[in-house]
PyMOL Python script that loads the backbone (N, CA, C, O; Angstrom):
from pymol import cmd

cmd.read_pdbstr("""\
ATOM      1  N   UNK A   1       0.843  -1.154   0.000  1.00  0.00           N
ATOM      2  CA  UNK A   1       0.000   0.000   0.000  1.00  0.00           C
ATOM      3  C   UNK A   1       0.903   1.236   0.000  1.00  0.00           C
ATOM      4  O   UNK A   1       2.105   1.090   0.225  1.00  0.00           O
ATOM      5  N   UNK A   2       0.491   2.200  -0.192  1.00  0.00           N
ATOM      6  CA  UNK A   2       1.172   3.362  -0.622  1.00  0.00           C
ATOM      7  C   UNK A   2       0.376   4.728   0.336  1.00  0.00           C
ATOM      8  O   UNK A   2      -0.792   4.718   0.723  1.00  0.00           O
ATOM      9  N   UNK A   3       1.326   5.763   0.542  1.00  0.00           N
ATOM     10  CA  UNK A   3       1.254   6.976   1.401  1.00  0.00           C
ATOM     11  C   UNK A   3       1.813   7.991   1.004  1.00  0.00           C
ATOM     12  O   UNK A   3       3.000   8.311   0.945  1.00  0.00           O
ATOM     13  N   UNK A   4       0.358   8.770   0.574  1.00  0.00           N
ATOM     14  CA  UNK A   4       0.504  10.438  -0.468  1.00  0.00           C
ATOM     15  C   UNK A   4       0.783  10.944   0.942  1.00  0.00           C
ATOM     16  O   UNK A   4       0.140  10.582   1.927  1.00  0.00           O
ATOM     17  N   UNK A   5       2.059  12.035   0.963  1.00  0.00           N
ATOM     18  CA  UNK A   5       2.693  12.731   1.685  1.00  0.00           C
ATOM     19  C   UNK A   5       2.745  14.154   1.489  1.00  0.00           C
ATOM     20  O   UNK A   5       3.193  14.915   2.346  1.00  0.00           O
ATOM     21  N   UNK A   6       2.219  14.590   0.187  1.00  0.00           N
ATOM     22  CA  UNK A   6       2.156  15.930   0.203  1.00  0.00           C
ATOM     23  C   UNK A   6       3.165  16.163  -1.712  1.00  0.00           C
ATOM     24  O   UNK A   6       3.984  15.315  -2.067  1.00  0.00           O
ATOM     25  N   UNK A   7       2.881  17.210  -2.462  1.00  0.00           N
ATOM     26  CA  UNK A   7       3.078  17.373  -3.703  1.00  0.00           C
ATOM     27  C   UNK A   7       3.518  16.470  -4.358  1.00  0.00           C
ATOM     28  O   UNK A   7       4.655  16.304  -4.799  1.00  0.00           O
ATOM     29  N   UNK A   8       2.643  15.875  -4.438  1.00  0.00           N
ATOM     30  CA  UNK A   8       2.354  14.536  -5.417  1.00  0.00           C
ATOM     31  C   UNK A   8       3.729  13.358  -5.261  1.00  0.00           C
ATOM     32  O   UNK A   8       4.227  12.891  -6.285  1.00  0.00           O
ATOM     33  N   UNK A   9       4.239  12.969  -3.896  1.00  0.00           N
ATOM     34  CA  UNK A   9       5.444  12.566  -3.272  1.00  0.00           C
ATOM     35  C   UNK A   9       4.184  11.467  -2.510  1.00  0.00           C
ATOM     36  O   UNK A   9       3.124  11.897  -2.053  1.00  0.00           O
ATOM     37  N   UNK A  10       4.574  10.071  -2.511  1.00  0.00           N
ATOM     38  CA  UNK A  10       3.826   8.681  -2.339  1.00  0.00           C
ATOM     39  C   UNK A  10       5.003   7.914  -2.091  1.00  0.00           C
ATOM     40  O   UNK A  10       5.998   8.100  -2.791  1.00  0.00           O
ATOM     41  N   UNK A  11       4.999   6.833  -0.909  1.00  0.00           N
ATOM     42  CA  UNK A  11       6.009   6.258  -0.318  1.00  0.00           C
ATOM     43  C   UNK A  11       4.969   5.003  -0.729  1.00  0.00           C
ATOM     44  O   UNK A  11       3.848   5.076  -1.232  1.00  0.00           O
ATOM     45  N   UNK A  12       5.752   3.826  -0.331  1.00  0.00           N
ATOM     46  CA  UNK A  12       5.333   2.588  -0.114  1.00  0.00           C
ATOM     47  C   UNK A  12       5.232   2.218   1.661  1.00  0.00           C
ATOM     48  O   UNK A  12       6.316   2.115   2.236  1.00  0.00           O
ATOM     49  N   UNK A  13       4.124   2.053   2.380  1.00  0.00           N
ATOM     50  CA  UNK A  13       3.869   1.520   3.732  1.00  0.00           C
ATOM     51  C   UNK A  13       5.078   0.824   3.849  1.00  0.00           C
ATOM     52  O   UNK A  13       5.975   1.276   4.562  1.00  0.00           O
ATOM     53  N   UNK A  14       5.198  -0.161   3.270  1.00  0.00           N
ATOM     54  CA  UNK A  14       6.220  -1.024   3.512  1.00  0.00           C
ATOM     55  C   UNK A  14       7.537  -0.561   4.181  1.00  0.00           C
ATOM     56  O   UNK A  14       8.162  -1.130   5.076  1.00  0.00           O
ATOM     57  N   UNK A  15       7.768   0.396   3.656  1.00  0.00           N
ATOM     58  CA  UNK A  15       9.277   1.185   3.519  1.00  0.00           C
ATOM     59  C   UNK A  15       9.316   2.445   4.782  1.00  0.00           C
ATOM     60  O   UNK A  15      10.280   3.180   4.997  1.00  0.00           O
ATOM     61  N   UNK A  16       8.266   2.454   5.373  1.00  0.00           N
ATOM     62  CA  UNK A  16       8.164   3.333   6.609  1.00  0.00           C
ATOM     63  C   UNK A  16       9.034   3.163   7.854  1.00  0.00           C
ATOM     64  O   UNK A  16       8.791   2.121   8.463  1.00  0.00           O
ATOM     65  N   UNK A  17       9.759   3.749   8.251  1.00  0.00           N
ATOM     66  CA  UNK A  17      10.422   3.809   9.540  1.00  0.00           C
ATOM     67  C   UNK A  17       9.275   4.230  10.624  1.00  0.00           C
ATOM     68  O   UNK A  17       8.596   3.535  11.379  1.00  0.00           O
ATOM     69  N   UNK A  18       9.322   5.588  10.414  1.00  0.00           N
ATOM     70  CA  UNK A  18       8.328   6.477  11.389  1.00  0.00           C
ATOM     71  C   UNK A  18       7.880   7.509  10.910  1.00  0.00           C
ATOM     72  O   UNK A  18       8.409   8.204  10.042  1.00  0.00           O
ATOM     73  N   UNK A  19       6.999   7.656  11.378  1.00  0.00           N
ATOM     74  CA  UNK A  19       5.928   9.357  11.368  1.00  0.00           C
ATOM     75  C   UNK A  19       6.310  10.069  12.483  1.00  0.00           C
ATOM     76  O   UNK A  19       6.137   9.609  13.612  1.00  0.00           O
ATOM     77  N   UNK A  20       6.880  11.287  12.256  1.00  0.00           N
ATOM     78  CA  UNK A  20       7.412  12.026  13.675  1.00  0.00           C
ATOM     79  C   UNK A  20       6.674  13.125  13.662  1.00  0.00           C
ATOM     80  O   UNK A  20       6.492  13.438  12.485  1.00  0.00           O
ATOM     81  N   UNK A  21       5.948  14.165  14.680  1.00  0.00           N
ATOM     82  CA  UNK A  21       5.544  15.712  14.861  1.00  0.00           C
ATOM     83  C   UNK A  21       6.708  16.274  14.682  1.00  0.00           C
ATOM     84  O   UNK A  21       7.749  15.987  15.273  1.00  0.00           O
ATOM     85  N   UNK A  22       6.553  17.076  13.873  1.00  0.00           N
ATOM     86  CA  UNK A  22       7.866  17.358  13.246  1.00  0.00           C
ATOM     87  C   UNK A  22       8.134  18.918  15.317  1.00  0.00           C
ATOM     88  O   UNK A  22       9.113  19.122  16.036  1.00  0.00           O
ATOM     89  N   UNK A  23       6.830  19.437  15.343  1.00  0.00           N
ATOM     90  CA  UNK A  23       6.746  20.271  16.492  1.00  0.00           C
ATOM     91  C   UNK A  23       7.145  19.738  17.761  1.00  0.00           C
ATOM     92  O   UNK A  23       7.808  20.341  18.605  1.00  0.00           O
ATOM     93  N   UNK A  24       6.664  18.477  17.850  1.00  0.00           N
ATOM     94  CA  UNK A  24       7.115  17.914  19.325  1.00  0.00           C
ATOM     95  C   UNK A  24       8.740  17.081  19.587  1.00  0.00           C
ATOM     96  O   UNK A  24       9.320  16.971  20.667  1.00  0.00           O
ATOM     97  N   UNK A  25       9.238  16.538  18.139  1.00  0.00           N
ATOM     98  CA  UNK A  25      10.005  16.158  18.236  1.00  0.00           C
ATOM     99  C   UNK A  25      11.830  16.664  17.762  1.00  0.00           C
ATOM    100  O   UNK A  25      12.887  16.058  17.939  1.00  0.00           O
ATOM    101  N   UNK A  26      11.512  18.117  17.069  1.00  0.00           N
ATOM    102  CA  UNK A  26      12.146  19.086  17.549  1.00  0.00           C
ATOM    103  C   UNK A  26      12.769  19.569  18.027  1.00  0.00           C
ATOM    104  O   UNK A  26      13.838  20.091  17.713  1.00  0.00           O
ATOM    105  N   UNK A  27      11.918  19.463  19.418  1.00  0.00           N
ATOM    106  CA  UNK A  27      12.524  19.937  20.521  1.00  0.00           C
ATOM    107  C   UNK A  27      13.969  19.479  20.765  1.00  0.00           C
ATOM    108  O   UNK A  27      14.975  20.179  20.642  1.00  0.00           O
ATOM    109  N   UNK A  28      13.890  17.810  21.239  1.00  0.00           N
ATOM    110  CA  UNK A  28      14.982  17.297  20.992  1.00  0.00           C
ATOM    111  C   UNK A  28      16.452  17.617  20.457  1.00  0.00           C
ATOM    112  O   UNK A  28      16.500  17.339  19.259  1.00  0.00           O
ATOM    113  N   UNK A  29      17.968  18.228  21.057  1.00  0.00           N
ATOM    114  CA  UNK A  29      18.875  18.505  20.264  1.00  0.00           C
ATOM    115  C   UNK A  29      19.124  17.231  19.622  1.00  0.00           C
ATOM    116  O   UNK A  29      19.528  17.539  18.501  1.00  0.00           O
ATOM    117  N   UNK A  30      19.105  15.923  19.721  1.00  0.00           N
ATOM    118  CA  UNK A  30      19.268  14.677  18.965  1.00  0.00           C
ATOM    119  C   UNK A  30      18.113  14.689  17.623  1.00  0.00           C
ATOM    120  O   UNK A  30      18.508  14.721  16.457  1.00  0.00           O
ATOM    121  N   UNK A  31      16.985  14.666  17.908  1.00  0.00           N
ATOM    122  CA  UNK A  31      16.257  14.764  16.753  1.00  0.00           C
ATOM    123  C   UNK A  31      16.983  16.041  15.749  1.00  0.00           C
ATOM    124  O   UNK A  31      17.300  15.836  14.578  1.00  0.00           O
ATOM    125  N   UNK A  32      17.129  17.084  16.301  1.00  0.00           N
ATOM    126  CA  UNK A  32      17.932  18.575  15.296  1.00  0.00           C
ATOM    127  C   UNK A  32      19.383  17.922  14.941  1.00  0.00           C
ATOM    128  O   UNK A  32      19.999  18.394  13.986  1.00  0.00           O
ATOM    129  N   UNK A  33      19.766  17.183  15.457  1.00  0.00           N
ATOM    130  CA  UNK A  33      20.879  16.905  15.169  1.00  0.00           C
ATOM    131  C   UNK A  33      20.996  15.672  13.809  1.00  0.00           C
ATOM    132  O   UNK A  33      21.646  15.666  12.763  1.00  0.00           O
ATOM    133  N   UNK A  34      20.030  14.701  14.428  1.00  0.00           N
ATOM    134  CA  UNK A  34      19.665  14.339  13.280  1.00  0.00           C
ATOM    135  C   UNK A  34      19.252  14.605  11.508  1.00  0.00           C
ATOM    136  O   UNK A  34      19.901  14.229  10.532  1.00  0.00           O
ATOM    137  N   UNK A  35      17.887  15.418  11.544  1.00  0.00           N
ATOM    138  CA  UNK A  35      17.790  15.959  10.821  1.00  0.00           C
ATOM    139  C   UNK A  35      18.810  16.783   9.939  1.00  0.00           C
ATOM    140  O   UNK A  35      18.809  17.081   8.745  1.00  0.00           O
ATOM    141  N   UNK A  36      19.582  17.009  10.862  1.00  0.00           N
ATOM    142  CA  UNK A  36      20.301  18.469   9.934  1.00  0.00           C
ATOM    143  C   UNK A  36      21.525  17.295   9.345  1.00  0.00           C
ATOM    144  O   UNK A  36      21.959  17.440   8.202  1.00  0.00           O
ATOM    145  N   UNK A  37      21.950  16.312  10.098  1.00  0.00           N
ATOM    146  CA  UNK A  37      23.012  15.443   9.242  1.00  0.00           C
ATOM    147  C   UNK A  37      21.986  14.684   7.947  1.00  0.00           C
ATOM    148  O   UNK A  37      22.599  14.322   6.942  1.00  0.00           O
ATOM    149  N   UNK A  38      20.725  14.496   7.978  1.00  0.00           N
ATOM    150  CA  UNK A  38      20.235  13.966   7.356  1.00  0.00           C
ATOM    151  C   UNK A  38      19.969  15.098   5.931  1.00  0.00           C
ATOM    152  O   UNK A  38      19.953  14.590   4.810  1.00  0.00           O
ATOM    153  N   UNK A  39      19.829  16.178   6.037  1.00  0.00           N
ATOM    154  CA  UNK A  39      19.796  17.379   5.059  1.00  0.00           C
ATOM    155  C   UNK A  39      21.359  17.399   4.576  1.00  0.00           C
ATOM    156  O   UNK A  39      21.520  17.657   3.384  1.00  0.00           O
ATOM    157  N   UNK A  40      22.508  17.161   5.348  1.00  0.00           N
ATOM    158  CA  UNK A  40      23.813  17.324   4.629  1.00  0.00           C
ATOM    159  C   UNK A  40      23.698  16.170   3.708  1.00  0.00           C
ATOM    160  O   UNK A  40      23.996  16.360   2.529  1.00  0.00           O
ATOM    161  N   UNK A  41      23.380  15.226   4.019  1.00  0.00           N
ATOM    162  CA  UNK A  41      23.705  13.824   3.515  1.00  0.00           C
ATOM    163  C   UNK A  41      22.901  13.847   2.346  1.00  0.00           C
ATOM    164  O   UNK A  41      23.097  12.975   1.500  1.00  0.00           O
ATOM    165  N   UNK A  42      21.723  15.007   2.102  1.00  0.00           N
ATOM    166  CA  UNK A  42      21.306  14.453   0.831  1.00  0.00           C
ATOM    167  C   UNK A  42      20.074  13.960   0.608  1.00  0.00           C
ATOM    168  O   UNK A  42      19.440  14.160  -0.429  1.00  0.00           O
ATOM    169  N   UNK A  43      19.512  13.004   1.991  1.00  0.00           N
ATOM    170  CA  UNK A  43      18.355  12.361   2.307  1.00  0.00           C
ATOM    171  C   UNK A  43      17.336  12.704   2.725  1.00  0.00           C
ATOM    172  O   UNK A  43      16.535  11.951   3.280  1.00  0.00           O
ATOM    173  N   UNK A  44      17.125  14.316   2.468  1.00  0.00           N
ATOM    174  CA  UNK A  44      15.695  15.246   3.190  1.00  0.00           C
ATOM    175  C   UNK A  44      15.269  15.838   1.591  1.00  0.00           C
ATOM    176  O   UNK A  44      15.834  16.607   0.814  1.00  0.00           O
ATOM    177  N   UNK A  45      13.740  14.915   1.529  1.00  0.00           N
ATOM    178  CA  UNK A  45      13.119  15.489   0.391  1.00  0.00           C
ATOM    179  C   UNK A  45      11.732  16.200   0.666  1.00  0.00           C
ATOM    180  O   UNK A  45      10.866  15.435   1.091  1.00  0.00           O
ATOM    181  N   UNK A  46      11.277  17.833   0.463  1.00  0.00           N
ATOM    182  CA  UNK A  46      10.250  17.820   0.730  1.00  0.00           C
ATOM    183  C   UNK A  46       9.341  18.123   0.341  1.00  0.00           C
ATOM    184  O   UNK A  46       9.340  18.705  -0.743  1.00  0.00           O
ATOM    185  N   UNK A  47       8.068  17.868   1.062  1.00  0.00           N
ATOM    186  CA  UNK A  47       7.025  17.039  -0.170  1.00  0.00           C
ATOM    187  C   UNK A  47       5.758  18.079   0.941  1.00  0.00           C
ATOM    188  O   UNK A  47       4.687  17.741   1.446  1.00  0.00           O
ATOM    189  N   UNK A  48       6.480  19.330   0.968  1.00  0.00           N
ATOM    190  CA  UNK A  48       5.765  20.397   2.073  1.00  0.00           C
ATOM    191  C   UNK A  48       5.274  21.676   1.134  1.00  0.00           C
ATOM    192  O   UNK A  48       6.201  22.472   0.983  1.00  0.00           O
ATOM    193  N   UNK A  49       4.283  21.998   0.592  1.00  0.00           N
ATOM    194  CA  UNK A  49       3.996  22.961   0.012  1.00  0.00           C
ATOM    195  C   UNK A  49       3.781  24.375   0.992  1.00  0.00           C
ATOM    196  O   UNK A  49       3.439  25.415   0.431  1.00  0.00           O
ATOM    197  N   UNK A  50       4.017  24.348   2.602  1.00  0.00           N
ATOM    198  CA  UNK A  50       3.951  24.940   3.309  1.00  0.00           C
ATOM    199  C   UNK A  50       4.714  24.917   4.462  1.00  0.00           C
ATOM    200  O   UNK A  50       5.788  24.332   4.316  1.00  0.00           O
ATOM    201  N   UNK A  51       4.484  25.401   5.639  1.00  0.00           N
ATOM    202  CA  UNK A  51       6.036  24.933   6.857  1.00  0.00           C
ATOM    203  C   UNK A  51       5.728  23.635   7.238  1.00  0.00           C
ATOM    204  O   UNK A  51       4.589  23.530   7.692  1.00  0.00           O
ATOM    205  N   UNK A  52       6.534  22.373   7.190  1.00  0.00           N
ATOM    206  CA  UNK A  52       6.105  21.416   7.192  1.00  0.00           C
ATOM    207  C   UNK A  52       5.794  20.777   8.867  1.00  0.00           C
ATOM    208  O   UNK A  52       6.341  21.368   9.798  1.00  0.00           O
ATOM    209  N   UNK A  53       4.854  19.497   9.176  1.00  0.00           N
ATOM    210  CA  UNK A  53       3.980  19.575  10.495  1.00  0.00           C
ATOM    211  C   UNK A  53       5.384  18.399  10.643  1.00  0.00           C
ATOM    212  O   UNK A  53       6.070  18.583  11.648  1.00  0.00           O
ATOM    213  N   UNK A  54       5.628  17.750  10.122  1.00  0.00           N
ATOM    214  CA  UNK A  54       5.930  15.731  10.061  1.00  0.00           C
ATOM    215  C   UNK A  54       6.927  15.576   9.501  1.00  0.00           C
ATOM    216  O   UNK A  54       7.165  16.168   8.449  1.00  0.00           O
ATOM    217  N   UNK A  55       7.693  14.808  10.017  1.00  0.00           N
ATOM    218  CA  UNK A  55       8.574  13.960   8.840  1.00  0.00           C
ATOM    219  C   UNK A  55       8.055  12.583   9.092  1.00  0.00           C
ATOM    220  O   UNK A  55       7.285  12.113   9.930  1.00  0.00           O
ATOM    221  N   UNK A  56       8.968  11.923   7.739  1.00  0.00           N
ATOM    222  CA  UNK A  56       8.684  10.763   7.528  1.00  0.00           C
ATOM    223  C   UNK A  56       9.671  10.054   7.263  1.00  0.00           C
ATOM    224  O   UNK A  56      10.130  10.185   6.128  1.00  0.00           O
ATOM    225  N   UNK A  57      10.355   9.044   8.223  1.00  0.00           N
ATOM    226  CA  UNK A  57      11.558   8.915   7.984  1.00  0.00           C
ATOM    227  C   UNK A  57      11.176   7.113   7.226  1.00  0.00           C
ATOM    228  O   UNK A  57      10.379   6.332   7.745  1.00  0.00           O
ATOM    229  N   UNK A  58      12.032   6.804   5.856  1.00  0.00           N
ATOM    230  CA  UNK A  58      12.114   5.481   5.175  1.00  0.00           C
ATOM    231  C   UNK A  58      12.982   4.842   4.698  1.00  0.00           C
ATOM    232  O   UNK A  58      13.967   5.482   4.330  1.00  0.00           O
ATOM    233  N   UNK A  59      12.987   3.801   4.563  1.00  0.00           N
ATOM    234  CA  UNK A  59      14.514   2.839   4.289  1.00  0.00           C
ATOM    235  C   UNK A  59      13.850   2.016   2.876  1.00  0.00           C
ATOM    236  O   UNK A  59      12.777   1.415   2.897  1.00  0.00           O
ATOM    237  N   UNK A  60      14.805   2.151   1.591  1.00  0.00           N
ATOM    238  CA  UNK A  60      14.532   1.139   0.977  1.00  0.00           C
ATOM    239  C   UNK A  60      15.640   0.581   0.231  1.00  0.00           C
ATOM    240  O   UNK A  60      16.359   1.287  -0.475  1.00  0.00           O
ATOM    241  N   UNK A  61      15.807  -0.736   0.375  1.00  0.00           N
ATOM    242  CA  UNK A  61      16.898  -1.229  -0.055  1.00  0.00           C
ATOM    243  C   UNK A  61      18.317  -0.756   0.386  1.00  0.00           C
ATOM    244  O   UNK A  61      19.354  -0.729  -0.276  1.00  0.00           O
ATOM    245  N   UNK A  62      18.012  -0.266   2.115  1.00  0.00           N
ATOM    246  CA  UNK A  62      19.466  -0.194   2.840  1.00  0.00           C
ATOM    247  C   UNK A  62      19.420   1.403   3.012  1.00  0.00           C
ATOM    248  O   UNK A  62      19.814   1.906   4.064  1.00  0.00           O
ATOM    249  N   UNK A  63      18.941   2.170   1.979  1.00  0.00           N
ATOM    250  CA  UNK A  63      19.026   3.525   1.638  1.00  0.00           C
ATOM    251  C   UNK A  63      18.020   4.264   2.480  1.00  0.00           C
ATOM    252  O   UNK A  63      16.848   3.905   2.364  1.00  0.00           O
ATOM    253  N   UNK A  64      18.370   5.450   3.484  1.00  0.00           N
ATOM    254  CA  UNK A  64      16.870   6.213   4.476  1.00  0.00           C
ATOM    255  C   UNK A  64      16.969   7.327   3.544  1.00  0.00           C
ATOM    256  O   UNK A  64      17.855   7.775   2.815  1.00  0.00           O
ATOM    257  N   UNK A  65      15.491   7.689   3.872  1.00  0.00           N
ATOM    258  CA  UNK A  65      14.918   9.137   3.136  1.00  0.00           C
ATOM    259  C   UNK A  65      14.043   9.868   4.493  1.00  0.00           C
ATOM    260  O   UNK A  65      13.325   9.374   5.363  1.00  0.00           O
ATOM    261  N   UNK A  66      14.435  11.115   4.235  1.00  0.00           N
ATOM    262  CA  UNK A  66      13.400  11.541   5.446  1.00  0.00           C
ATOM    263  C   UNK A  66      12.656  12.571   4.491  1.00  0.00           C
ATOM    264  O   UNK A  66      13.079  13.508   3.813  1.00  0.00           O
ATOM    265  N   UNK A  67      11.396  12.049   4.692  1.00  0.00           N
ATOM    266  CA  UNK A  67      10.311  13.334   4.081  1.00  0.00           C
ATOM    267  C   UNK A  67       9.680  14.150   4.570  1.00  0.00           C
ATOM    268  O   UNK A  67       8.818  13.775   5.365  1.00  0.00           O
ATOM    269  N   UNK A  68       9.818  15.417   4.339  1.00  0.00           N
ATOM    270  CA  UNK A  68       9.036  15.989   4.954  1.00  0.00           C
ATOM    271  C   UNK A  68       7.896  16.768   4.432  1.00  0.00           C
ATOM    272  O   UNK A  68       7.849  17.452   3.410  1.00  0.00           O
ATOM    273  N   UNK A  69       6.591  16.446   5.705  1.00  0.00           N
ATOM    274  CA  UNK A  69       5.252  16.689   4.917  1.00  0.00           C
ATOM    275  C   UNK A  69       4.771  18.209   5.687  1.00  0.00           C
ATOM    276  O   UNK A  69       5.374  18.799   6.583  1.00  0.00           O
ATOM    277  N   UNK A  70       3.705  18.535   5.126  1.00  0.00           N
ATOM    278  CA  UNK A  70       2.937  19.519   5.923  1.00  0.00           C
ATOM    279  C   UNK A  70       1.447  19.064   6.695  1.00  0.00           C
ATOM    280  O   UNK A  70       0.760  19.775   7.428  1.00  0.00           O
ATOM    281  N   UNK A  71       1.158  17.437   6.215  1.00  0.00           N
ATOM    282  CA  UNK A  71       0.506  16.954   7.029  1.00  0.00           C
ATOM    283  C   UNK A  71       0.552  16.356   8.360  1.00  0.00           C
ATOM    284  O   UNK A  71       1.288  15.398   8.595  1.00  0.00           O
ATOM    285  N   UNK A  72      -0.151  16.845   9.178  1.00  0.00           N
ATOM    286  CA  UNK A  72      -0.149  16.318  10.953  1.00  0.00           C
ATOM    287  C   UNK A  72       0.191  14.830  10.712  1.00  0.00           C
ATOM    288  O   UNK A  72      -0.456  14.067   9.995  1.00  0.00           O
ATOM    289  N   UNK A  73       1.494  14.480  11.539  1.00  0.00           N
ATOM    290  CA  UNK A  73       1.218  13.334  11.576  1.00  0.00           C
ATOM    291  C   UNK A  73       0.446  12.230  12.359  1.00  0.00           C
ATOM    292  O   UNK A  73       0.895  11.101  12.557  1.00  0.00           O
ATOM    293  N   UNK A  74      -0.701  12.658  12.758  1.00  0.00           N
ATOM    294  CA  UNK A  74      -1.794  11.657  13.115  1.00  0.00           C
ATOM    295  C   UNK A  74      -2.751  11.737  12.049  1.00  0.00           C
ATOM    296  O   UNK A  74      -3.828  11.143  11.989  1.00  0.00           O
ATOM    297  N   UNK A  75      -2.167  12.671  11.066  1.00  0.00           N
ATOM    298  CA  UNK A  75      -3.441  12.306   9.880  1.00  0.00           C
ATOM    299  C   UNK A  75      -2.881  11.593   8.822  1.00  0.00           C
ATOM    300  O   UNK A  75      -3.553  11.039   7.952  1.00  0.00           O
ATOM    301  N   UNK A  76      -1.106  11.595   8.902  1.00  0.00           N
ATOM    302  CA  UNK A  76      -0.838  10.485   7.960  1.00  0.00           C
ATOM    303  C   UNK A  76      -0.500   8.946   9.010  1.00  0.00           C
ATOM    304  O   UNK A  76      -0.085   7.973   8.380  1.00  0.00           O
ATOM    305  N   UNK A  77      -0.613   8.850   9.938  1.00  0.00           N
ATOM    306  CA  UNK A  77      -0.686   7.458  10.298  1.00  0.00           C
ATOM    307  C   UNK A  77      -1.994   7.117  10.352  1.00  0.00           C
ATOM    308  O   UNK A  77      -2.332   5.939  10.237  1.00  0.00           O
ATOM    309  N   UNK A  78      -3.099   8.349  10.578  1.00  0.00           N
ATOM    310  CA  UNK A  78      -4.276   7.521  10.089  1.00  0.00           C
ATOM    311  C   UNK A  78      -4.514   6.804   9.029  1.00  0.00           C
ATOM    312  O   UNK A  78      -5.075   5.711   8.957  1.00  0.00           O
ATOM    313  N   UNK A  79      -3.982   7.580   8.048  1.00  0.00           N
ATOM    314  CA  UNK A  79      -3.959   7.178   6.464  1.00  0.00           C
ATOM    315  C   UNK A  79      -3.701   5.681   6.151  1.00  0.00           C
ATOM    316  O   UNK A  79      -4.294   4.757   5.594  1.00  0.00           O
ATOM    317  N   UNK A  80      -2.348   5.929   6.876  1.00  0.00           N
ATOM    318  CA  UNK A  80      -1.614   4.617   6.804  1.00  0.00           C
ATOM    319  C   UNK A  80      -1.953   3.304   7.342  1.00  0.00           C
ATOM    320  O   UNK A  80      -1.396   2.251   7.031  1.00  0.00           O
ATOM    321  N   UNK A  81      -3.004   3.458   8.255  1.00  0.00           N
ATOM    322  CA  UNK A  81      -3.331   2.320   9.049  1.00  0.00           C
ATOM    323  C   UNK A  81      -5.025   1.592   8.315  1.00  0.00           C
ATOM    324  O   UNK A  81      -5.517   0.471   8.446  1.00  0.00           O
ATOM    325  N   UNK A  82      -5.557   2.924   7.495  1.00  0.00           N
ATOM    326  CA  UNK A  82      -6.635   2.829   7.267  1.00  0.00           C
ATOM    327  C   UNK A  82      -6.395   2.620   5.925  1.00  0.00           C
ATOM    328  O   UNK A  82      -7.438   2.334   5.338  1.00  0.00           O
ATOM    329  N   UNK A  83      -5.647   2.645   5.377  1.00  0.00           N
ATOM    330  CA  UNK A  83      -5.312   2.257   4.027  1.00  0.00           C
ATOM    331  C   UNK A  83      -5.894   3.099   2.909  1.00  0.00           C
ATOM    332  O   UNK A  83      -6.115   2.682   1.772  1.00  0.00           O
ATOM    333  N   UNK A  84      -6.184   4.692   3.481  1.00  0.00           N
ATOM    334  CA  UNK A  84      -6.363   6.046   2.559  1.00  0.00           C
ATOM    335  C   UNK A  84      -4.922   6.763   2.115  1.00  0.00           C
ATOM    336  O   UNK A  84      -3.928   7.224   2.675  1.00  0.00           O
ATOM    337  N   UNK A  85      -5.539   6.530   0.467  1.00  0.00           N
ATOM    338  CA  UNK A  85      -4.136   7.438   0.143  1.00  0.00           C
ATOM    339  C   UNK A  85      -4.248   8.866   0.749  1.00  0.00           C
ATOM    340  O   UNK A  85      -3.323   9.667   0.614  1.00  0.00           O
TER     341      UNK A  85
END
""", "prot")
cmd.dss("prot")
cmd.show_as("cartoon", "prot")
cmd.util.cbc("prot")
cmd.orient("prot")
């Protein structure tokens, strides 16, 4: 099954790590720390037509991507669980 993330950017369920608040988890200097090695590296694509709420962090074939959406992420794990693109 598959997960529309925001400008026409669709992951495969399969390939999901996590759905993070992009607001609550933030906070965190490890999460910022993260992220920002993850933006050097290449692996932050975003799929945010506005300030984005979520990331979406995914692995496929060894390789992580972190996406970032402008949707809440309790409305894309709803998605995801309910099987709405």
């Amino acid at each position: 099954m598959y997960l529309h993330l925001g400008k026409g950017t669709v992951v495969n369920t399969d390939e999901i790590i996590g759905i993070f608040d992009l607001d609550i988890t933030s906070q965190s200097h490890l999460t910022r720390k993260y992220l920002n090695m993850a933006e050097k590296a290449g692996q932050v694509i975003n799929a945010a037509e506005d300030i984005p709420k979520s990331f979406v962090v995914c692995c496929e074939r060894g390789k992580k991507t972190v996406y970032l959406s402008q949707m809440a992420s309790a409305t894309l794990l709803r998605r995801a669980e309910s099987g709405i693109l």
